[in-house]
PDB file of N, CA, C and O in Angstrom:
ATOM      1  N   UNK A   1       0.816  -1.204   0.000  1.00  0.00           N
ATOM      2  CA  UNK A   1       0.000   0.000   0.000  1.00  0.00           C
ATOM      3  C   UNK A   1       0.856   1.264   0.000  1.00  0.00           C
ATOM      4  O   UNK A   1       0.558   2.367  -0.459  1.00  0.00           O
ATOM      5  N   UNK A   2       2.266   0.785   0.761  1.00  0.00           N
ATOM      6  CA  UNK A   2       2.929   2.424   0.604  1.00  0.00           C
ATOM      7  C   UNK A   2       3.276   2.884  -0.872  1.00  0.00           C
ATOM      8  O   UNK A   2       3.272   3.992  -1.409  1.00  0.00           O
ATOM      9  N   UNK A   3       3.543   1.759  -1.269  1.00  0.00           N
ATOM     10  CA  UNK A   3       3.702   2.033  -2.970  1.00  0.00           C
ATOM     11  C   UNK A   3       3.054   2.574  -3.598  1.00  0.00           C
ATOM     12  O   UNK A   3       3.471   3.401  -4.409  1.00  0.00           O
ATOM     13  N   UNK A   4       1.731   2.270  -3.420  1.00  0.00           N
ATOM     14  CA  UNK A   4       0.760   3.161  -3.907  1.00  0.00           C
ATOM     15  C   UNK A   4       0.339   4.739  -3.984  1.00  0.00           C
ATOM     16  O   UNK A   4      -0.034   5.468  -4.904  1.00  0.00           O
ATOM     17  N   UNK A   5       0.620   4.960  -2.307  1.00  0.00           N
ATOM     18  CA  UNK A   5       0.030   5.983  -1.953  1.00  0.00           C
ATOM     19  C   UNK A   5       1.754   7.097  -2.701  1.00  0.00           C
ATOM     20  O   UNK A   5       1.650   8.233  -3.164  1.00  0.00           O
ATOM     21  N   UNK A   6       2.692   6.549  -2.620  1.00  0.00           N
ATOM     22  CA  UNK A   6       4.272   7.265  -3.355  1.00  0.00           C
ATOM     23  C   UNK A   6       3.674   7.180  -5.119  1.00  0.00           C
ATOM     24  O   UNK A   6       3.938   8.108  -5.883  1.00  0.00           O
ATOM     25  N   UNK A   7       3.255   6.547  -5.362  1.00  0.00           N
ATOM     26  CA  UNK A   7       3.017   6.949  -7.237  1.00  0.00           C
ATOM     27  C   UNK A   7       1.751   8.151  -7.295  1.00  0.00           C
ATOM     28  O   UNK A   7       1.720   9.069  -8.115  1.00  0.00           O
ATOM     29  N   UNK A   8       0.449   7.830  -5.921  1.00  0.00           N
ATOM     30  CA  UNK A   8       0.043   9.002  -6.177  1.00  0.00           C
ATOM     31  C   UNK A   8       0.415  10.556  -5.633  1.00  0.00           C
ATOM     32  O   UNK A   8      -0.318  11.512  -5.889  1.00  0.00           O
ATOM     33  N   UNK A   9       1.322  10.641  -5.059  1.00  0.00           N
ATOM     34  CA  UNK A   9       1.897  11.583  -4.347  1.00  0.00           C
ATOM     35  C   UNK A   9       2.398  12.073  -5.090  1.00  0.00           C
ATOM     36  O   UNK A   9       2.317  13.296  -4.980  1.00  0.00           O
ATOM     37  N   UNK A  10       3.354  11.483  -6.491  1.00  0.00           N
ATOM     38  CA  UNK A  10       4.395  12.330  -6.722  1.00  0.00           C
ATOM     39  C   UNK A  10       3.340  12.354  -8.326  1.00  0.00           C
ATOM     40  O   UNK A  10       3.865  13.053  -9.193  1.00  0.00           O
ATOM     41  N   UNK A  11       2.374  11.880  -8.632  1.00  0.00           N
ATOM     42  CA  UNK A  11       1.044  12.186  -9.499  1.00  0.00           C
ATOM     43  C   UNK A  11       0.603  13.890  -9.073  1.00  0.00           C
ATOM     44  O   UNK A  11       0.778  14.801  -9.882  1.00  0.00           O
ATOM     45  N   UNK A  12       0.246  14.030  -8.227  1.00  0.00           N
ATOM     46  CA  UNK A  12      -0.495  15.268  -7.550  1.00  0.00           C
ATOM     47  C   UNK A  12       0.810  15.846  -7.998  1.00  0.00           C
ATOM     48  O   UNK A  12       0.777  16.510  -9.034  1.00  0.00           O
ATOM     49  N   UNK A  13       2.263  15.660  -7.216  1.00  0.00           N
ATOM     50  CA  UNK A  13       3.465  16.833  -7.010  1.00  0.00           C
ATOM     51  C   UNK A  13       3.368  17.145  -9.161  1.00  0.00           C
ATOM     52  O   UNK A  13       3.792  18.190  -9.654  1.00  0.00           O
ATOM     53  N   UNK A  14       2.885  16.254  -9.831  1.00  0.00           N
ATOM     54  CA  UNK A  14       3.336  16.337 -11.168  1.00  0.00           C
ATOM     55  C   UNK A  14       2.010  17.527 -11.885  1.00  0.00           C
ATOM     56  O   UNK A  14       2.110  18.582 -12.511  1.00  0.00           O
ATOM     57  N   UNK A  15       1.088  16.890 -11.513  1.00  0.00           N
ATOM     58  CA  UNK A  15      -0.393  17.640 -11.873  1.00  0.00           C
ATOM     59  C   UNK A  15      -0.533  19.003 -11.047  1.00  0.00           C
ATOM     60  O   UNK A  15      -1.385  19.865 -11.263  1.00  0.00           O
ATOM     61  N   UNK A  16       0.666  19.049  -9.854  1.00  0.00           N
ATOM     62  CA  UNK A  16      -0.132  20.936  -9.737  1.00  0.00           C
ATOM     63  C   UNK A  16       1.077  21.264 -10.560  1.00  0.00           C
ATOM     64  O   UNK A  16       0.770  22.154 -11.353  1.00  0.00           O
ATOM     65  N   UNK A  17       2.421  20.875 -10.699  1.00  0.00           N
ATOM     66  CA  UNK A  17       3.763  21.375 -11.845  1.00  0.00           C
ATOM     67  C   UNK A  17       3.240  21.711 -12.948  1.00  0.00           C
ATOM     68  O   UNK A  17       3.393  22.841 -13.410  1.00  0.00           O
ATOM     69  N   UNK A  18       2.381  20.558 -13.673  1.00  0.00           N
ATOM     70  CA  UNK A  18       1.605  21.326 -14.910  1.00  0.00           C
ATOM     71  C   UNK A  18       0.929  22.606 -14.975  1.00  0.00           C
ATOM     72  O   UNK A  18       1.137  23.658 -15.580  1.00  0.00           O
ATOM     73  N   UNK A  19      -0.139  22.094 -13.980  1.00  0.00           N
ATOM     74  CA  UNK A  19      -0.847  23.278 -14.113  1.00  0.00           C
ATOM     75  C   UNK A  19      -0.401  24.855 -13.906  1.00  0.00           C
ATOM     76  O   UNK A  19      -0.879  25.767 -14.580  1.00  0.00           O
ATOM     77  N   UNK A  20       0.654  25.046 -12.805  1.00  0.00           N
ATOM     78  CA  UNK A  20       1.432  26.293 -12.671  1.00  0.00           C
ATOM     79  C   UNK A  20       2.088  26.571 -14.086  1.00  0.00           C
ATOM     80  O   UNK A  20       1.990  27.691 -14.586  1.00  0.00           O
ATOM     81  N   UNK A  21       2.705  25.623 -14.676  1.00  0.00           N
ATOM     82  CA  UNK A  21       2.957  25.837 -16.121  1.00  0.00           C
ATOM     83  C   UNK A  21       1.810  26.576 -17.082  1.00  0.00           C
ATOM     84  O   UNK A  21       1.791  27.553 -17.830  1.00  0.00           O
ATOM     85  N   UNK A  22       0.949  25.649 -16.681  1.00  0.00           N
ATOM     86  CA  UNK A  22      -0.478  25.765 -17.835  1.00  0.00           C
ATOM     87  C   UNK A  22      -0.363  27.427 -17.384  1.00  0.00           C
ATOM     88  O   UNK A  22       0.261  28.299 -17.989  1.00  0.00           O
ATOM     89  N   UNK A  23      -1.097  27.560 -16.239  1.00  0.00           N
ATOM     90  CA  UNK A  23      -1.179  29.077 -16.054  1.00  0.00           C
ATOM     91  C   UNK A  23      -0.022  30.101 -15.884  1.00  0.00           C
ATOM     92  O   UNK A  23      -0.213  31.294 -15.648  1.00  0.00           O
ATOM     93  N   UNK A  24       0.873  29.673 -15.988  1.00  0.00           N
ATOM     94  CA  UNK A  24       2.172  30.634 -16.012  1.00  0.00           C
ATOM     95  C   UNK A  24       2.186  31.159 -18.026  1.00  0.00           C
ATOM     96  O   UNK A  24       2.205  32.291 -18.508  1.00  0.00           O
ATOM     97  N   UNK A  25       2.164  29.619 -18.827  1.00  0.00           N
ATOM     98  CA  UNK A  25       1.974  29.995 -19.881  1.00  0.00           C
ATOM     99  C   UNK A  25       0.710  30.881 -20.751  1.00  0.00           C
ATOM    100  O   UNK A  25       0.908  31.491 -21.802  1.00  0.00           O
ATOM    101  N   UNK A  26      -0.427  30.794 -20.131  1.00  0.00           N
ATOM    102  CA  UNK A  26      -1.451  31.446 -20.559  1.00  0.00           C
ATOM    103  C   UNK A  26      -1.433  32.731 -19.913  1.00  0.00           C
ATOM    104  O   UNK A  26      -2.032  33.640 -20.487  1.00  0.00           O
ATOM    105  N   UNK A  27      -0.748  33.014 -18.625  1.00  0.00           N
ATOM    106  CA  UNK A  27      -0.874  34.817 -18.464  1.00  0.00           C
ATOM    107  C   UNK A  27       0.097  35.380 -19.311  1.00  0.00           C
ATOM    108  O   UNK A  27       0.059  36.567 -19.635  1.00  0.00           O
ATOM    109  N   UNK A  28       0.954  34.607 -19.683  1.00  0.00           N
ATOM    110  CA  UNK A  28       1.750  35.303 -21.060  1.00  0.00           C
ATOM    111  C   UNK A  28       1.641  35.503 -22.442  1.00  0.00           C
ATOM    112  O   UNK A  28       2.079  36.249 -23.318  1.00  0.00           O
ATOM    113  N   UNK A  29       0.759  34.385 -22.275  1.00  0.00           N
ATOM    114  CA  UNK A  29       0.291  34.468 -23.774  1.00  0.00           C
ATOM    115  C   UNK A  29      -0.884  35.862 -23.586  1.00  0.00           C
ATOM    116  O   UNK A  29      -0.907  36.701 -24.486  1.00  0.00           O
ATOM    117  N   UNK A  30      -1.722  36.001 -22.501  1.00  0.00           N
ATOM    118  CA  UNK A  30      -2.599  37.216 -22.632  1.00  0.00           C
ATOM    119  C   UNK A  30      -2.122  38.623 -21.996  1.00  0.00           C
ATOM    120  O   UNK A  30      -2.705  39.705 -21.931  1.00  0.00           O
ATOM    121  N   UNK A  31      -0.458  38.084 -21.416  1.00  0.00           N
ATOM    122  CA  UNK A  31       0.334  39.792 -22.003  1.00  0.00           C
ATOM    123  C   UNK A  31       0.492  40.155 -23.401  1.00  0.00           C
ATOM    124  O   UNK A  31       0.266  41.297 -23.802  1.00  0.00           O
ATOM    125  N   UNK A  32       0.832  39.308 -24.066  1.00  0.00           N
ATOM    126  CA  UNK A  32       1.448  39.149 -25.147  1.00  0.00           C
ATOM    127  C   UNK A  32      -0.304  39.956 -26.578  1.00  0.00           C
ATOM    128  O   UNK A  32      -0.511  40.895 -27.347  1.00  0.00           O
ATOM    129  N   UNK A  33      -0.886  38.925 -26.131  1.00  0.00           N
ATOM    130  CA  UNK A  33      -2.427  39.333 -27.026  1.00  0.00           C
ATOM    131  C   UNK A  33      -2.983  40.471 -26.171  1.00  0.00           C
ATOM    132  O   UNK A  33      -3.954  40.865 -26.818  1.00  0.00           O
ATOM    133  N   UNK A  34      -2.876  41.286 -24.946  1.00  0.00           N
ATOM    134  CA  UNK A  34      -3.481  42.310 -24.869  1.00  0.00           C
ATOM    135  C   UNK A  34      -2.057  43.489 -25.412  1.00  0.00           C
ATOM    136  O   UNK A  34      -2.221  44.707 -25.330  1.00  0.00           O
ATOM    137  N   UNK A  35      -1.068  43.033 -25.807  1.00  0.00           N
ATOM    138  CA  UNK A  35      -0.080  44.114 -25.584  1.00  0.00           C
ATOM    139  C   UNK A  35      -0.046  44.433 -27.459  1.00  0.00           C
ATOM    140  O   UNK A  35       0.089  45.522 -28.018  1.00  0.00           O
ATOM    141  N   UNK A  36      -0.206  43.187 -28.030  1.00  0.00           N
ATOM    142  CA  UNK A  36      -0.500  43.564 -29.561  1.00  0.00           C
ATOM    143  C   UNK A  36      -1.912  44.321 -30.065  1.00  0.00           C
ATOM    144  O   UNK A  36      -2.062  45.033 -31.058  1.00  0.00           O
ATOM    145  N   UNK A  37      -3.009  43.886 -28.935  1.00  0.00           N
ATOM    146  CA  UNK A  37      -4.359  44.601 -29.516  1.00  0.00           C
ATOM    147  C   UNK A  37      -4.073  45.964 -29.131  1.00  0.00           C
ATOM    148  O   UNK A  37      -4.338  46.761 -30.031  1.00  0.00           O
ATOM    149  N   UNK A  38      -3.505  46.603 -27.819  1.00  0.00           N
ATOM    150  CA  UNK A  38      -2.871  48.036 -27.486  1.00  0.00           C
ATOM    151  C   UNK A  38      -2.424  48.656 -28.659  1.00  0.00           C
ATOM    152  O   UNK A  38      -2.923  49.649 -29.189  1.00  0.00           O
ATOM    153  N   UNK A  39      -1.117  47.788 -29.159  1.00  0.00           N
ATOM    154  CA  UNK A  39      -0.759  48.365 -30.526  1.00  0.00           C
ATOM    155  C   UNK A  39      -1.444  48.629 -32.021  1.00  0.00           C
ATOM    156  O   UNK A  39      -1.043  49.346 -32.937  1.00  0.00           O
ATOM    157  N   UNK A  40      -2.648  47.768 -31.927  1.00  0.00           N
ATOM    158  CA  UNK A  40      -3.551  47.868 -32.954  1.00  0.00           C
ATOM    159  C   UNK A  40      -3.999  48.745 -32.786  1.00  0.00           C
ATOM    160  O   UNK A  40      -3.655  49.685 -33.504  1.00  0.00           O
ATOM    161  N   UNK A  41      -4.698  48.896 -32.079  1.00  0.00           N
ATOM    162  CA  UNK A  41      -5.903  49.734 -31.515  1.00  0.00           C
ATOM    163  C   UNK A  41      -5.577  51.182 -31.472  1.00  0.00           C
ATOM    164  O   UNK A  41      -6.395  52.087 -31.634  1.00  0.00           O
ATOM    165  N   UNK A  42      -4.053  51.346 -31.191  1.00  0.00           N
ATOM    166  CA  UNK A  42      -3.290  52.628 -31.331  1.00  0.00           C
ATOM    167  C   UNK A  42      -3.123  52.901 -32.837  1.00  0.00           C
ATOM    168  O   UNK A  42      -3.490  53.922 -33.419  1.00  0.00           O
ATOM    169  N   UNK A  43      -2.717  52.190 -33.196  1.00  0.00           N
ATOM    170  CA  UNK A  43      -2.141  52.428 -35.080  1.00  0.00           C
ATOM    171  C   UNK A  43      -3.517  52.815 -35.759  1.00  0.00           C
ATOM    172  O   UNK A  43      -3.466  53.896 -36.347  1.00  0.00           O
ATOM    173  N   UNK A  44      -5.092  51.971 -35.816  1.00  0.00           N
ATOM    174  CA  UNK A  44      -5.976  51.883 -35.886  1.00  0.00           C
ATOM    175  C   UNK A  44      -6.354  53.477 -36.218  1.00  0.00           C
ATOM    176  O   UNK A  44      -6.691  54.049 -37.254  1.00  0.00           O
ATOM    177  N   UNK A  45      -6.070  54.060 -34.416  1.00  0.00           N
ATOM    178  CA  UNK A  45      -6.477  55.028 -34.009  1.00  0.00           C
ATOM    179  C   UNK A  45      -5.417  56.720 -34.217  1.00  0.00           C
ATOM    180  O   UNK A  45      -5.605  57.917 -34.002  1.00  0.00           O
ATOM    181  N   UNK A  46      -4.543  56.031 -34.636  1.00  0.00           N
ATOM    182  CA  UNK A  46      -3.713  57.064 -35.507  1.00  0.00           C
ATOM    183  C   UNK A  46      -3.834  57.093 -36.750  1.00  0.00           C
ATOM    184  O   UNK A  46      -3.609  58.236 -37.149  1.00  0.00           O
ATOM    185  N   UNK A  47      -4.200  56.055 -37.970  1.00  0.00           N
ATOM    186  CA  UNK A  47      -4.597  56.599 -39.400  1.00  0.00           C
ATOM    187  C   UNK A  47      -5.880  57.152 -39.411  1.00  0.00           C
ATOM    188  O   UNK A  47      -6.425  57.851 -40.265  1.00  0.00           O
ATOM    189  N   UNK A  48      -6.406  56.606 -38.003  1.00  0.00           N
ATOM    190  CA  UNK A  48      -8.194  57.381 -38.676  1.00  0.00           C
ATOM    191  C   UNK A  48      -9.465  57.108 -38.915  1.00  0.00           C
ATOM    192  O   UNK A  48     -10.518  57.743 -38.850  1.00  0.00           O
ATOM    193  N   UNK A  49      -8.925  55.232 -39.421  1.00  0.00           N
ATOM    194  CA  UNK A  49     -10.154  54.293 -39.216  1.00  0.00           C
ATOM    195  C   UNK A  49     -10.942  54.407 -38.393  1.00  0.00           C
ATOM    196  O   UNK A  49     -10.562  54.569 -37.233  1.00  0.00           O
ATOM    197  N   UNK A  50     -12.159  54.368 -38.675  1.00  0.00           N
ATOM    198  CA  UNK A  50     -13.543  54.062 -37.819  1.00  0.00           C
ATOM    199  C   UNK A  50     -14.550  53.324 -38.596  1.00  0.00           C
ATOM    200  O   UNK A  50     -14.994  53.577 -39.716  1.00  0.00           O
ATOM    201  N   UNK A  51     -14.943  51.961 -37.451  1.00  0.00           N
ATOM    202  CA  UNK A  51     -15.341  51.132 -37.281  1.00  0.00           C
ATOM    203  C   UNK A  51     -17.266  51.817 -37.332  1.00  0.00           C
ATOM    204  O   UNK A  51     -17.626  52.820 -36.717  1.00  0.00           O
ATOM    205  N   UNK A  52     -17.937  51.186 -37.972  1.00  0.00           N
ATOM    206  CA  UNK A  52     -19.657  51.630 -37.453  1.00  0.00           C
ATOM    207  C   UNK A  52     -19.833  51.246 -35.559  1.00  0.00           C
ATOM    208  O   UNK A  52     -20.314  52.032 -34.743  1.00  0.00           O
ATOM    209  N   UNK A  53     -19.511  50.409 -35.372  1.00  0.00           N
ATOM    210  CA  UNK A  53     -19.257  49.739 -34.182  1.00  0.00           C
ATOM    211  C   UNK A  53     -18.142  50.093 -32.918  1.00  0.00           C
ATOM    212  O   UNK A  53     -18.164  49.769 -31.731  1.00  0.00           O
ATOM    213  N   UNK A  54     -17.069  50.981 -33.788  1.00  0.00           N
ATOM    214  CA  UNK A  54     -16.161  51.328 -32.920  1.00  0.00           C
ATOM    215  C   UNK A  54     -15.313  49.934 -32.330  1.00  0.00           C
ATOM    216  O   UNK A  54     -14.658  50.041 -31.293  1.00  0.00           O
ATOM    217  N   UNK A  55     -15.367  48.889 -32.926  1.00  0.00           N
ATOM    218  CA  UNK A  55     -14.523  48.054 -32.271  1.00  0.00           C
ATOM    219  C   UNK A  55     -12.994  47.986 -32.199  1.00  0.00           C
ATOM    220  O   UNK A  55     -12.412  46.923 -31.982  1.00  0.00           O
ATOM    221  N   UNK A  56     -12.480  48.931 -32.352  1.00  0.00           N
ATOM    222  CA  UNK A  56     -10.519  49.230 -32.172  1.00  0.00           C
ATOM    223  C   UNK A  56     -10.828  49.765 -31.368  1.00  0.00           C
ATOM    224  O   UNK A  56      -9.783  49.986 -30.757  1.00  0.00           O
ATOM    225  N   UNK A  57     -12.117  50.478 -30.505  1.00  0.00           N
ATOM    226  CA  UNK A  57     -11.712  51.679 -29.395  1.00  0.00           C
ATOM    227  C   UNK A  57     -10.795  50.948 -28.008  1.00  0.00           C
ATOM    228  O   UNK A  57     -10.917  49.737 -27.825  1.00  0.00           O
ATOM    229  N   UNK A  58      -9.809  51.853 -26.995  1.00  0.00           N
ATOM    230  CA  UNK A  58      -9.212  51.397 -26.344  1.00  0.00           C
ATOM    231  C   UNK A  58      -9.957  51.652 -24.628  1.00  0.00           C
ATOM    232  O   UNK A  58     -10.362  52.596 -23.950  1.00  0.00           O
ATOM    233  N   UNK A  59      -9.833  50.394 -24.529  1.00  0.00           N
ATOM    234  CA  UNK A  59     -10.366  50.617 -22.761  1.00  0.00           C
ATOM    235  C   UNK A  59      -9.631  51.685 -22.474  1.00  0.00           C
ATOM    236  O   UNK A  59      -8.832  52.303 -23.178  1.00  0.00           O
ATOM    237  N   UNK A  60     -10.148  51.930 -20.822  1.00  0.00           N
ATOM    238  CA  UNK A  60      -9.719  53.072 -20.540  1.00  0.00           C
ATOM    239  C   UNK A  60      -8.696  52.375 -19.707  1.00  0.00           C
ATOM    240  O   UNK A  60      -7.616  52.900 -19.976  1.00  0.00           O
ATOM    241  N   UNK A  61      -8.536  51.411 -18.800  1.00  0.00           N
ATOM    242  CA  UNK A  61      -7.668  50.640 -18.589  1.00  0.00           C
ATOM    243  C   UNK A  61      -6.538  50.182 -19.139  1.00  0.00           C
ATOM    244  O   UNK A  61      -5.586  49.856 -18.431  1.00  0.00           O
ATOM    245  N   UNK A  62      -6.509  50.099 -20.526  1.00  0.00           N
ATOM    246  CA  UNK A  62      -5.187  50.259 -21.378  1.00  0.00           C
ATOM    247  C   UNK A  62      -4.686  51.384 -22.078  1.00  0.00           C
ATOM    248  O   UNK A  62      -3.802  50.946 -22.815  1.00  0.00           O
ATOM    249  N   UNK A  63      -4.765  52.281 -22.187  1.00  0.00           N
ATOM    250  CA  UNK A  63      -4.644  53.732 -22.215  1.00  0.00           C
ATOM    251  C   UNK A  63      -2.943  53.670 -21.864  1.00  0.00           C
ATOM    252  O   UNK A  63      -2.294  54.711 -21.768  1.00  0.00           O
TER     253      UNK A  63
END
């Protein structure tokens, strides 16, 4: 039985490693995609384009 309970132990130590990965990699990936829509949304908003909808406008939060 101790055998057991050591394969699932170091199971768990492996499955939260991923997941800190998983989410270490996805808040970067959504620096990365809010930091290019910033730049759109700026360029967008420096030639002049307008949207009927306004969808390039910039939160006020990314400002």
């Amino acid at each position: 039985m101790a055998h057991l309970g050591r394969i699932e132990s170091e199971y768990r130590e492996q499955l939260i490693a991923v997941q800190r990965d998983a989410e270490s990699k996805e808040a970067k990936l959504m620096e990365t995609w809010c930091s290019k829509h910033v730049k759109l949304a700026k360029l967008v908003e420096k030639i002049g384009i307008h949207t009927p909808t306004q969808a390039f406008t910039l939160p006020k939060d990314l400002h």
